[in-house]
DRENKEDO-814922 format. One record per residue: residue number from 0; residue in three letters; z, x, y of N, C-alpha, C, O in turn. Coordinates in nm, 2 decimals. Atoms other than C-alpha are relative to their C-alpha. Last residue first. Example, Ala and Ser with C-alpha at 12.3 -4.5 7.8 and 13.67 -1.06 7.14 Angstrom:
# residues 2
seq/type/npz/npx/npy/capz/capx/capy/cpz/cpx/cpy/opz/opx/opy
1/Ser/0.00/-0.09/-0.11/0.71/1.37/-0.11/0.08/-0.08/0.11/0.09/-0.03/0.22
0/Ala/0.00/0.09/-0.12/0.78/1.23/-0.45/0.00/0.09/0.12/0.07/0.19/0.12
END
This chain:
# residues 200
seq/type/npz/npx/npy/capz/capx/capy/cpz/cpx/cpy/opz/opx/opy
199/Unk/0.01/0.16/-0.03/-0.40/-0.37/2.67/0.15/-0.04/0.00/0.18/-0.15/0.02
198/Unk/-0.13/0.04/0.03/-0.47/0.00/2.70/0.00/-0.18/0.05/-0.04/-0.25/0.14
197/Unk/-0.08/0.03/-0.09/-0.86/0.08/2.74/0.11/-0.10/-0.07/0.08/-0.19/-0.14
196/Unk/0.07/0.07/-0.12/-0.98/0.19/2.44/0.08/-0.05/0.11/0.21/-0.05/0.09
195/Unk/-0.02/0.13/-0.03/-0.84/0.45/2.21/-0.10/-0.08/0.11/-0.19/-0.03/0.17
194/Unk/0.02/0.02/-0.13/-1.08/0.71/2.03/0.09/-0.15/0.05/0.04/-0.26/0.02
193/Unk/-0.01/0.12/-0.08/-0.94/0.71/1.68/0.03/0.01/0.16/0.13/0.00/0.22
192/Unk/-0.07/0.01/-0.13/-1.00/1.04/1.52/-0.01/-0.13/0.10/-0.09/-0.13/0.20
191/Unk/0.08/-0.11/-0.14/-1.14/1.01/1.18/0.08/-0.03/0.13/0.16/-0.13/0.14
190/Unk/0.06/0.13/-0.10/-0.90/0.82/0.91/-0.09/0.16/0.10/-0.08/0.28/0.11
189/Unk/-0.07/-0.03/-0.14/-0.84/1.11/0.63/-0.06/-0.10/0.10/-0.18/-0.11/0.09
188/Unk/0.07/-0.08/-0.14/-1.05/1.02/0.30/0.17/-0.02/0.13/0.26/-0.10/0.14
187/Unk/-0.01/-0.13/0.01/-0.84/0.92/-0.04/-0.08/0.08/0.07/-0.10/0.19/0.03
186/Unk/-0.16/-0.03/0.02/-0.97/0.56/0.01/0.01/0.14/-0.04/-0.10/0.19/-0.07
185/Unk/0.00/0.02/0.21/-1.29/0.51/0.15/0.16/0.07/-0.01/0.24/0.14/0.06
184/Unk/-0.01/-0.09/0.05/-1.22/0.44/0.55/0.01/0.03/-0.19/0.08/-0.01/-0.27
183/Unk/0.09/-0.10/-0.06/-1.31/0.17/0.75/-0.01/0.16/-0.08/-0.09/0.25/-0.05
182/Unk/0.10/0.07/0.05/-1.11/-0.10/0.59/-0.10/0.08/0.02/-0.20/0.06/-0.05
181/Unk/-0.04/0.01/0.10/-0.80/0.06/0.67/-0.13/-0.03/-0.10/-0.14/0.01/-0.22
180/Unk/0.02/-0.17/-0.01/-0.93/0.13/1.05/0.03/0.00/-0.22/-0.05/0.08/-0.28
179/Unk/0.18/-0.01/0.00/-1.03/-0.29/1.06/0.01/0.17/-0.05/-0.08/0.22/-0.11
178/Unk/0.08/0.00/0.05/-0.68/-0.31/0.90/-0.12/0.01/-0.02/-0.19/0.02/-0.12
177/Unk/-0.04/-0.08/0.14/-0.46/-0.12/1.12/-0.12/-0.01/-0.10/-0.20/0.09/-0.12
176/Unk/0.07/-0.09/-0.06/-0.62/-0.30/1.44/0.01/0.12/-0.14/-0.08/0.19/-0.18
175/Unk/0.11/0.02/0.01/-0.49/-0.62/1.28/-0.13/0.12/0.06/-0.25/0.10/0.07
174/Unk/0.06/0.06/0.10/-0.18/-0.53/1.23/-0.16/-0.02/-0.04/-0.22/0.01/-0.15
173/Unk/-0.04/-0.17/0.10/-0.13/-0.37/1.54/-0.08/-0.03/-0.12/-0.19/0.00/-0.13
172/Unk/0.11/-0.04/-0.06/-0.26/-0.74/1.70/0.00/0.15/-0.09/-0.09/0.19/-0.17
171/Unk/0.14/0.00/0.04/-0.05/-0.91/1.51/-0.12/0.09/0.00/-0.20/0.11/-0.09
170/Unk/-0.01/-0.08/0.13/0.27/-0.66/1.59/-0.17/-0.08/-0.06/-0.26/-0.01/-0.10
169/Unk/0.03/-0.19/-0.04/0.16/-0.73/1.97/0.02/0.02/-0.18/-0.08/0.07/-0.23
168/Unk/0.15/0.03/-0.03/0.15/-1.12/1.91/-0.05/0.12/0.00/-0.17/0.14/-0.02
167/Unk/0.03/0.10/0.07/0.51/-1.15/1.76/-0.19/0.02/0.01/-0.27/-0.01/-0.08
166/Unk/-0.04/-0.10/0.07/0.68/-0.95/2.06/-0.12/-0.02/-0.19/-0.16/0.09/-0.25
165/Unk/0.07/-0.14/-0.06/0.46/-1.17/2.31/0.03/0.14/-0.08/-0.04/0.24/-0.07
164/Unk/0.12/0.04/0.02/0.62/-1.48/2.13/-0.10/0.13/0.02/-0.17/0.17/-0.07
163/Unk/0.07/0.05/0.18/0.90/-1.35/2.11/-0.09/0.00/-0.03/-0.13/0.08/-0.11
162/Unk/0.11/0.09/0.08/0.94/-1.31/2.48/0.00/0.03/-0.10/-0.07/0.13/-0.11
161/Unk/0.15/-0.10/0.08/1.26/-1.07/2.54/-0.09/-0.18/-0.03/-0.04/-0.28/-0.09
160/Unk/0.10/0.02/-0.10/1.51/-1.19/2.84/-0.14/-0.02/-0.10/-0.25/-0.07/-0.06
159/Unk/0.16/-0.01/0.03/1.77/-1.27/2.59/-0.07/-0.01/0.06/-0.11/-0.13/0.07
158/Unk/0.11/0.07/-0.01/2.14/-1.27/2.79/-0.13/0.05/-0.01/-0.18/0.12/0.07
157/Unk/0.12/-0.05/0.00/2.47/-1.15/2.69/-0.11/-0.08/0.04/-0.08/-0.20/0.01
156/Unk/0.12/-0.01/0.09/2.75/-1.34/2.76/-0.11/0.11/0.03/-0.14/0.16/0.14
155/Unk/-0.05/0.04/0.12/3.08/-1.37/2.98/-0.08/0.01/-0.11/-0.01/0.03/-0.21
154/Unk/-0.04/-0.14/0.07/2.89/-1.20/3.28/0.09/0.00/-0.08/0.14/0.11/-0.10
153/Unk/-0.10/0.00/0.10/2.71/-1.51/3.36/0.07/0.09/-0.10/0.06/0.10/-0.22
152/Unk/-0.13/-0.08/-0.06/2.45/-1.38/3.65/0.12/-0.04/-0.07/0.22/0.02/-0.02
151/Unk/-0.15/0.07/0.01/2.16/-1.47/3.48/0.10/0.05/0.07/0.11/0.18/0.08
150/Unk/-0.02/-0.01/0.17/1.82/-1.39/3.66/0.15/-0.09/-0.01/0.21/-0.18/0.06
149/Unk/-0.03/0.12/0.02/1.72/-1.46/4.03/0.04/-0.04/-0.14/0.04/-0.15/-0.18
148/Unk/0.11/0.06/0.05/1.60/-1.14/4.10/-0.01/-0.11/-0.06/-0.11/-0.13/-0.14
147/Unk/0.10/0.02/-0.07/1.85/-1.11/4.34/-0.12/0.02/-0.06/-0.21/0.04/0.02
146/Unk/0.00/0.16/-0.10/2.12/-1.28/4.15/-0.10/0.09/0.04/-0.18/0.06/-0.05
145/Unk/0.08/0.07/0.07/2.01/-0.99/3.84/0.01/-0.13/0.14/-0.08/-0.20/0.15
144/Unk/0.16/0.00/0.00/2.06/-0.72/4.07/-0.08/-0.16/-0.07/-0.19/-0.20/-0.05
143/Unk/0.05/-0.01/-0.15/2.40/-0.80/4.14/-0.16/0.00/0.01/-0.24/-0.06/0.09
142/Unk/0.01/0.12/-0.05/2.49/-0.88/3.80/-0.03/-0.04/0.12/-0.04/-0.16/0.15
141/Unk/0.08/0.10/0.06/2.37/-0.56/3.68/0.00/-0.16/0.07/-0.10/-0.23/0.09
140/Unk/0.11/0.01/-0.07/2.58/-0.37/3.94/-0.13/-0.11/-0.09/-0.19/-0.19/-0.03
139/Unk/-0.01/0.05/-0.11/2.90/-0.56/3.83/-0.15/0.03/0.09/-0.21/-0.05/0.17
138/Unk/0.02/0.16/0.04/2.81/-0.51/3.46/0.02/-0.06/0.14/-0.03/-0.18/0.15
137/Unk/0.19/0.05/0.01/2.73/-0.13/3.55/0.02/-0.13/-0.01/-0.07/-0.18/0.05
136/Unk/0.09/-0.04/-0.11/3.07/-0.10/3.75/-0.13/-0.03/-0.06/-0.22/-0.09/0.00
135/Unk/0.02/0.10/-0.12/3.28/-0.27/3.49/-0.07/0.04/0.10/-0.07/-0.05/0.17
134/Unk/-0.07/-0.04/-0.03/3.10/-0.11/3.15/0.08/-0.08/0.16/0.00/-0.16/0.21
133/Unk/-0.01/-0.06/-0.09/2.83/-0.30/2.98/0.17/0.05/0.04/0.27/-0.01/-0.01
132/Unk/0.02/-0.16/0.06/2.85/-0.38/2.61/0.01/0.08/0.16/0.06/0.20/0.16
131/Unk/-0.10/-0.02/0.06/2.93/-0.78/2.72/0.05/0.17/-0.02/0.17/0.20/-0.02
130/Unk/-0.10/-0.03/-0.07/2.69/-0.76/3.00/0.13/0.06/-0.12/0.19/0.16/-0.11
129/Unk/-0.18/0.02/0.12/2.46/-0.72/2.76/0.07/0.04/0.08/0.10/0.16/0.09
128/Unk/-0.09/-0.07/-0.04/2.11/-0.80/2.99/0.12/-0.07/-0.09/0.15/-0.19/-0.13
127/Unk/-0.09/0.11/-0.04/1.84/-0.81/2.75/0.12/0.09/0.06/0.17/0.20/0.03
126/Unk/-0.04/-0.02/0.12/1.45/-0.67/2.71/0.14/-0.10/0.07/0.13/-0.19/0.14
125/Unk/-0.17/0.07/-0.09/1.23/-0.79/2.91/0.06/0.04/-0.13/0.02/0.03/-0.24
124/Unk/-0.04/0.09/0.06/0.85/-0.62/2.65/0.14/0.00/0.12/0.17/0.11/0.15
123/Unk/-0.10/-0.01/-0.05/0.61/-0.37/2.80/0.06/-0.14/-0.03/-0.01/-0.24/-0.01
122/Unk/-0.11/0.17/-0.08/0.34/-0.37/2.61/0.10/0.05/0.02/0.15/0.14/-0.04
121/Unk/-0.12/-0.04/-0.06/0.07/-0.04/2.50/0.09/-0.11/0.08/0.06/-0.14/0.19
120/Unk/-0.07/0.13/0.00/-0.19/-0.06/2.23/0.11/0.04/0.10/0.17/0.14/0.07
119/Unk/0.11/0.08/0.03/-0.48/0.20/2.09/0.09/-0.12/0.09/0.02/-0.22/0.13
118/Unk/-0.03/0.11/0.15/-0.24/0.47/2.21/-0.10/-0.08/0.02/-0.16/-0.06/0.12
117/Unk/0.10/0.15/-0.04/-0.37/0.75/2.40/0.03/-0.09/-0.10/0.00/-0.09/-0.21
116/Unk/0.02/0.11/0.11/-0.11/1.09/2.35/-0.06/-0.13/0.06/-0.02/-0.16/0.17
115/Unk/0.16/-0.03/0.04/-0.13/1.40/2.56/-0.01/-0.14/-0.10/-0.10/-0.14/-0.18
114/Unk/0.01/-0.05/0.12/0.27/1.38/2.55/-0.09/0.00/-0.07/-0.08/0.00/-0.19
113/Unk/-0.08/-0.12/-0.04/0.32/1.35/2.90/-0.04/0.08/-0.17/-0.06/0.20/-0.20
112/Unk/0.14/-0.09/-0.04/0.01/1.06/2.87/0.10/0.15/0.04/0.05/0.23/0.11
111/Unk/0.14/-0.08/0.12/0.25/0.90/2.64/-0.06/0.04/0.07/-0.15/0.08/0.00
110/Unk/-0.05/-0.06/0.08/0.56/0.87/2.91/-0.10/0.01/-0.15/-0.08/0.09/-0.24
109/Unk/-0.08/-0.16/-0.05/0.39/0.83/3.25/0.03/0.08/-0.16/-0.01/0.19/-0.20
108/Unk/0.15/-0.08/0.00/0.20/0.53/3.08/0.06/0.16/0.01/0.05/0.25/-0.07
107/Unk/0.07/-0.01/0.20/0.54/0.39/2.94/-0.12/0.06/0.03/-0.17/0.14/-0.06
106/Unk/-0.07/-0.11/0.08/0.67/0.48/3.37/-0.04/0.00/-0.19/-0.03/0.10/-0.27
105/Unk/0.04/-0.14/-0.04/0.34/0.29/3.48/0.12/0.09/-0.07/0.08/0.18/-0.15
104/Unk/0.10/-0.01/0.02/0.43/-0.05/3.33/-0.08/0.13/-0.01/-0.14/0.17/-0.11
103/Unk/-0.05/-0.05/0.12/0.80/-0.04/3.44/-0.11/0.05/-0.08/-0.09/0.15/-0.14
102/Unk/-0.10/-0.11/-0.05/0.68/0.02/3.79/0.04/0.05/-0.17/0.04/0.16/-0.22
101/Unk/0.18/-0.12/-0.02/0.38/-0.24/3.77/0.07/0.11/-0.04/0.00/0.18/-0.10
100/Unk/0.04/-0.03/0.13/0.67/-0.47/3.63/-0.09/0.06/0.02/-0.17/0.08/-0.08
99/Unk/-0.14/-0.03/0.09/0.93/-0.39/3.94/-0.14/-0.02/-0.14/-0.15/0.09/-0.20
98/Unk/-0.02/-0.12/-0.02/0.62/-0.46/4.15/0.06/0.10/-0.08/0.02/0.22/-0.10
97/Unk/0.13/-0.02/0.09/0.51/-0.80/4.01/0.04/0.18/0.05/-0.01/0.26/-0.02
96/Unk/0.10/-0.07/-0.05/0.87/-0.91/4.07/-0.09/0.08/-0.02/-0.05/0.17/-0.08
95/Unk/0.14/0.09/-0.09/0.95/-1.18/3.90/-0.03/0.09/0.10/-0.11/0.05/0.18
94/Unk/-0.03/0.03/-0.13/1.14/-0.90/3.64/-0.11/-0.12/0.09/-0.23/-0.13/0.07
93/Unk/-0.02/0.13/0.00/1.11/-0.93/3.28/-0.03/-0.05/0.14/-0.06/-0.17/0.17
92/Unk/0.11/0.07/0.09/0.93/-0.55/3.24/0.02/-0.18/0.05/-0.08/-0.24/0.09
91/Unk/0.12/-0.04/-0.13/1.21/-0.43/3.48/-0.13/-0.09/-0.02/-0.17/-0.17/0.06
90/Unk/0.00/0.14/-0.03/1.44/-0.56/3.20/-0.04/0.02/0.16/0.01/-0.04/0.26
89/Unk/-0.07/-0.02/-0.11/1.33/-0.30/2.98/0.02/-0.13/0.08/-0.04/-0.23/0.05
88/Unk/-0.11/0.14/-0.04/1.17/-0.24/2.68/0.06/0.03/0.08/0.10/0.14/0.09
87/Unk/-0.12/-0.02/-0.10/0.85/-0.01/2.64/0.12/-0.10/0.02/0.09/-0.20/0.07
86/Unk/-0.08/0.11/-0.09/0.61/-0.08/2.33/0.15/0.10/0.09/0.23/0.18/0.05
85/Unk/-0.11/-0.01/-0.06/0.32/0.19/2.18/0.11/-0.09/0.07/0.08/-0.09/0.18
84/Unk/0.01/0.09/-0.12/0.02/0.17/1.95/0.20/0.03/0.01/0.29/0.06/-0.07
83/Unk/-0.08/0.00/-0.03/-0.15/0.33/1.71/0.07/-0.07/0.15/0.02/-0.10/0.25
82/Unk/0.02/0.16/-0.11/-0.52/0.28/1.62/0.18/-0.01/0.01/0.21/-0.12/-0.04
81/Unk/-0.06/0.11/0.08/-0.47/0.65/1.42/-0.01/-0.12/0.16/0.00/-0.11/0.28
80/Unk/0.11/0.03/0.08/-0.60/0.96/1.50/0.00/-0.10/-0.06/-0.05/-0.10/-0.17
79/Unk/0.14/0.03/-0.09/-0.42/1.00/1.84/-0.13/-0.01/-0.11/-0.25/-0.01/-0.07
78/Unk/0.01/0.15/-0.11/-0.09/0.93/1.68/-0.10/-0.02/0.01/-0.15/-0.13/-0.02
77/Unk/-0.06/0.10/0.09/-0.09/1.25/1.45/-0.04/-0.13/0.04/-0.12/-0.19/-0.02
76/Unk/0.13/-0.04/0.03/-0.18/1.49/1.73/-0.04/-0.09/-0.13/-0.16/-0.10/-0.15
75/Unk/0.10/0.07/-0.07/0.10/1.30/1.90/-0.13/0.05/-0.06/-0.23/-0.01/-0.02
74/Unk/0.12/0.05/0.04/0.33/1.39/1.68/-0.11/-0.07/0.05/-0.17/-0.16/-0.01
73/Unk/0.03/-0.08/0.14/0.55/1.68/1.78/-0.06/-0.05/-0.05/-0.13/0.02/-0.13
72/Unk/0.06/-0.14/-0.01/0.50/1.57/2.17/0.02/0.02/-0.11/-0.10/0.03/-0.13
71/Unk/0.13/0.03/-0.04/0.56/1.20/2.08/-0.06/0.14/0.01/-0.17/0.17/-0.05
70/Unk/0.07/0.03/0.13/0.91/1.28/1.89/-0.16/-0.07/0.03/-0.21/-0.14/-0.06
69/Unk/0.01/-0.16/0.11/1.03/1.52/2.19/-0.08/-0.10/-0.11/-0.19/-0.05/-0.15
68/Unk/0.11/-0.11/-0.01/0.95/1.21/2.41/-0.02/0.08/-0.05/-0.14/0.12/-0.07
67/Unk/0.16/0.10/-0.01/1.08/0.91/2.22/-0.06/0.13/0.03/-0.12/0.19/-0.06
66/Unk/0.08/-0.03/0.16/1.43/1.14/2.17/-0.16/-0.06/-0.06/-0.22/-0.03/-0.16
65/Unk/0.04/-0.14/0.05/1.49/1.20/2.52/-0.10/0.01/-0.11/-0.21/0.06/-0.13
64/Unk/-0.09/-0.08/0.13/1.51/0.83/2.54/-0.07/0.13/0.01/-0.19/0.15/0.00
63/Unk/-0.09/0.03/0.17/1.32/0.65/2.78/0.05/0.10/-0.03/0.04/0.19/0.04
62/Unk/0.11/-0.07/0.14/1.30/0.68/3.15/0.03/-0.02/-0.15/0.14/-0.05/-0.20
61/Unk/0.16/-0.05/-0.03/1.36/0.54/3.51/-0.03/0.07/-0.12/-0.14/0.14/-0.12
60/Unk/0.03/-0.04/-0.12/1.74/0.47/3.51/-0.13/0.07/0.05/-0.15/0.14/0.15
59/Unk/-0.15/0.00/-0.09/1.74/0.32/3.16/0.01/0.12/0.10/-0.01/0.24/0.05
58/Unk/0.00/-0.09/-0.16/1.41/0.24/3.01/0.12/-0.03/0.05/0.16/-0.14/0.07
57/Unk/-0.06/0.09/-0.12/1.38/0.18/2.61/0.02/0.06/0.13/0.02/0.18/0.14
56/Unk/-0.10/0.00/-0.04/1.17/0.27/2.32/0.06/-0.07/0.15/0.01/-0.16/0.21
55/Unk/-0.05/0.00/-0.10/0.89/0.25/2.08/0.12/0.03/0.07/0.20/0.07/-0.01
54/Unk/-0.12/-0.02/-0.02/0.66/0.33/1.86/0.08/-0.01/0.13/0.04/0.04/0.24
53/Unk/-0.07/0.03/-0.16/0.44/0.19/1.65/0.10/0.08/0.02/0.19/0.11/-0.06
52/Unk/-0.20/-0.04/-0.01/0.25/0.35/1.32/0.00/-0.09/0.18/-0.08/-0.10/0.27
51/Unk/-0.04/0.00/-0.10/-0.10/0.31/1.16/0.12/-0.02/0.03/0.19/-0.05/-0.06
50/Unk/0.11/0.02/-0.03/-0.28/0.39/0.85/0.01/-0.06/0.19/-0.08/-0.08/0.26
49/Unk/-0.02/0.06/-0.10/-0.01/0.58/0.71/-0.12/0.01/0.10/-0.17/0.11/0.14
48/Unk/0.06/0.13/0.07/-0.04/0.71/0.35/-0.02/-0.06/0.13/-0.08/-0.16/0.09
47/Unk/0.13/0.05/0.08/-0.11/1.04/0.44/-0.04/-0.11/-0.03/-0.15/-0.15/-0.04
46/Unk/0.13/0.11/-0.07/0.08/1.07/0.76/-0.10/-0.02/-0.12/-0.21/-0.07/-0.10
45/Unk/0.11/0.00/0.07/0.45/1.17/0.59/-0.16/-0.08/0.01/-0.20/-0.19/-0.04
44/Unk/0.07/0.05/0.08/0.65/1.15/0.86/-0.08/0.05/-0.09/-0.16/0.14/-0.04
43/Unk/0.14/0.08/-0.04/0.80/1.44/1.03/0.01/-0.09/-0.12/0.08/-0.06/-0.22
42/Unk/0.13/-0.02/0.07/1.16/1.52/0.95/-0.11/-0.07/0.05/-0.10/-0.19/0.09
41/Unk/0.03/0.08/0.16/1.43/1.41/1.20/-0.13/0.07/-0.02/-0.21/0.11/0.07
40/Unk/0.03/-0.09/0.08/1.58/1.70/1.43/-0.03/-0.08/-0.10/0.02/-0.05/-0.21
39/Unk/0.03/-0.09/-0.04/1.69/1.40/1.72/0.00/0.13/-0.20/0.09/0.12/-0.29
38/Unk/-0.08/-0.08/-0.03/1.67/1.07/1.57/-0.02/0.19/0.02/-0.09/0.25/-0.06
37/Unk/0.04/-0.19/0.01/1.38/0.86/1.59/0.15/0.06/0.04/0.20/0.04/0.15
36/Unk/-0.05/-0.02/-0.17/1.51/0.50/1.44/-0.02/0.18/0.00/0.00/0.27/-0.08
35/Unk/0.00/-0.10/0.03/1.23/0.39/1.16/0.08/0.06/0.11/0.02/0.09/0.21
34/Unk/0.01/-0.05/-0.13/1.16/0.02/1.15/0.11/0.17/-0.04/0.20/0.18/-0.13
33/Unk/-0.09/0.01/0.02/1.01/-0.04/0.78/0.01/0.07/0.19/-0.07/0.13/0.25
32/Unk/-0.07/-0.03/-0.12/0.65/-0.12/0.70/0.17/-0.04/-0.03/0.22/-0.12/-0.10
31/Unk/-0.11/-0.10/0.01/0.44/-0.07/0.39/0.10/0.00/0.14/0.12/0.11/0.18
30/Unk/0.01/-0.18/0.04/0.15/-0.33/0.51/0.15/0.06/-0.06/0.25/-0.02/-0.04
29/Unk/0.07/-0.06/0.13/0.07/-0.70/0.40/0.00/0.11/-0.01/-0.05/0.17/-0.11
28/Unk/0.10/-0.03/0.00/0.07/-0.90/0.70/-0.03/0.07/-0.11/-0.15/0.07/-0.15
27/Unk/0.09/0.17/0.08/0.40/-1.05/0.59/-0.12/0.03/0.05/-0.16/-0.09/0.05
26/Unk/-0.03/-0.01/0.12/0.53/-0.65/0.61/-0.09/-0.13/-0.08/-0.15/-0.15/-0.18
25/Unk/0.12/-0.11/0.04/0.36/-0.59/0.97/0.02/-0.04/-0.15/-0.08/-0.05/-0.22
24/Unk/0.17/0.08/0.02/0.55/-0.93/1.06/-0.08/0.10/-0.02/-0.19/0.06/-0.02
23/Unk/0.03/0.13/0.12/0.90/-0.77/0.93/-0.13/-0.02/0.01/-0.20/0.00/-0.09
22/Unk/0.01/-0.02/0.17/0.82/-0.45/1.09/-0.03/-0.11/-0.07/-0.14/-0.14/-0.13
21/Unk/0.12/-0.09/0.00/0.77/-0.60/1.45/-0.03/0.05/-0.14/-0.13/0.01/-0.20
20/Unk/0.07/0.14/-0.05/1.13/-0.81/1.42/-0.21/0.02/-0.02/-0.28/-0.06/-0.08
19/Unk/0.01/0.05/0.17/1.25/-0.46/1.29/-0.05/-0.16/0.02/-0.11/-0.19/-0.08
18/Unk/0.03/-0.09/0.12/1.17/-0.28/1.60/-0.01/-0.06/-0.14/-0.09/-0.03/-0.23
17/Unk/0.16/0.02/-0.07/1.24/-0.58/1.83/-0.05/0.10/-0.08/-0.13/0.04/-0.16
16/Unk/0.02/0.16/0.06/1.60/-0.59/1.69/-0.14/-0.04/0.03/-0.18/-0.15/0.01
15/Unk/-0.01/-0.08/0.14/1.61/-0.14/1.73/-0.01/-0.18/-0.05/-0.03/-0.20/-0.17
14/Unk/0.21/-0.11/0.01/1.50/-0.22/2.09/-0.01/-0.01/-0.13/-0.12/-0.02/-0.17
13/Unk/0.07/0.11/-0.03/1.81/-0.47/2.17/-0.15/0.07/-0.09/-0.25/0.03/-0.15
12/Unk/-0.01/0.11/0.11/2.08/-0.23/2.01/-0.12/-0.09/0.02/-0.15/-0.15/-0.09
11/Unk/-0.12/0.04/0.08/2.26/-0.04/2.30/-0.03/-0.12/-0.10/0.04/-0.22/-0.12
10/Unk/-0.11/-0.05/-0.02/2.05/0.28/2.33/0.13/-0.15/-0.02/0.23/-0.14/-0.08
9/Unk/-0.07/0.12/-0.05/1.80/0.22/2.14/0.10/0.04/0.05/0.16/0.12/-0.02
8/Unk/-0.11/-0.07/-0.01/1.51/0.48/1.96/0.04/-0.14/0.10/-0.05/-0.23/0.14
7/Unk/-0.08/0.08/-0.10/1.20/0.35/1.78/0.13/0.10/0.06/0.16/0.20/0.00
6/Unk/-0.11/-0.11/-0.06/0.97/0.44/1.53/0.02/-0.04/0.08/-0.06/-0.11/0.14
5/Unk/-0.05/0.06/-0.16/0.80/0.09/1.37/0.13/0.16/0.02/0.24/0.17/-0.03
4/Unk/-0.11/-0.01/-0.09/0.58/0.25/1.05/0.02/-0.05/0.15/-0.06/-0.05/0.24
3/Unk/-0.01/0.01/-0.18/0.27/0.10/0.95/0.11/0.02/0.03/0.16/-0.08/0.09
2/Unk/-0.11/0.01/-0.10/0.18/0.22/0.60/-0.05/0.01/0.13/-0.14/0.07/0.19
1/Unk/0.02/-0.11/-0.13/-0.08/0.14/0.34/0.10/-0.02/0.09/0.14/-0.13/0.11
0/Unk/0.00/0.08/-0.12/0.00/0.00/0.00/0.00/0.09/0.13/0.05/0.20/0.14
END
């Protein structure tokens, strides 16, 4: 069976349920998938059997995870031959303002083109505000920001910004970019280098 790893990194939990949310529907599509959290000095993948891979992570004060970038620079030569694809989480991404999502939009660009990497696929997904996990000065600045972008300000709960739907439509789409490359290739050949197309 062919693989579509979901690599991922989280800092308090939302990314790593969008990660495996992503898996699952690669699995009832029919591939090898499992969400994969990148930890710092982890083993490469094994790219023989893997016909495409996701990966993603999260933005906290303007960037993802250390560990997203070091694990795009050691596989991005990897990536770039593969209809692969990328997601950002953040609650920049949710924002009504079209600025705040051009912003979050541009830093996931910022962060594969650092690492020479072109994915086939690239979404910025709202991710959620946890007050609960928050500390009292972030949960007080959070809730400041969120009244003026008109969000929740209920700092007794957490609150799911993430589309589903939009989470749900990107693993299709993977899926289905996997299989045209799956189908394209006699078995026991190497995929050829997957020129992406403009980022969707």
């Amino acid at each position: 069976m062919s693989a579509v790893p979901v690599f991922y990194a989280t800092t308090e939990g939302h990314t790593q349920r969008i990660a495996e949310t992503i898996a699952g529907i690669l699995r009832g599509q029919g591939f090898d998938s499992e969400a994969v959290r990148i930890a710092p000095g982890m083993r490469s993948p094994d790219w023989s059997t893997i016909v495409s891979a996701v990966v993603g992570g999260s933005l906290h004060r303007g960037k993802h995870q250390s560990t997203v970038g070091a694990f795009l620079q050691r596989e991005a030569a990897h990536l770039n031959r593969l209809p692969a694809a990328f997601f950002s989480v953040s609650l920049s991404a949710g924002s009504r303002n079209p600025a705040e999502v051009a912003a979050a939009r541009d830093i996931a660009l910022a962060c594969v083109r650092s690492a020479q990497w072109t994915p086939a696929r690239l979404v910025c997904f709202a991710g959620k505000l946890a007050y609960t996990q928050y500390g009292v000065l972030t949960r007080w600045l959070m809730r400041r920001i969120a009244a003026r972008e008109g969000g929740p300000t209920d700092t007794s709960r957490d609150h799911d910004l993430t589309d589903w739907v939009a989470v749900r439509d990107f693993a299709l789409a993977v899926a289905a970019d996997a299989r045209r490359l799956e189908r394209s290739v006699p078995a026991g050949m190497e995929p050829a280098l997957f020129c992406g197309e403009a980022l969707s």
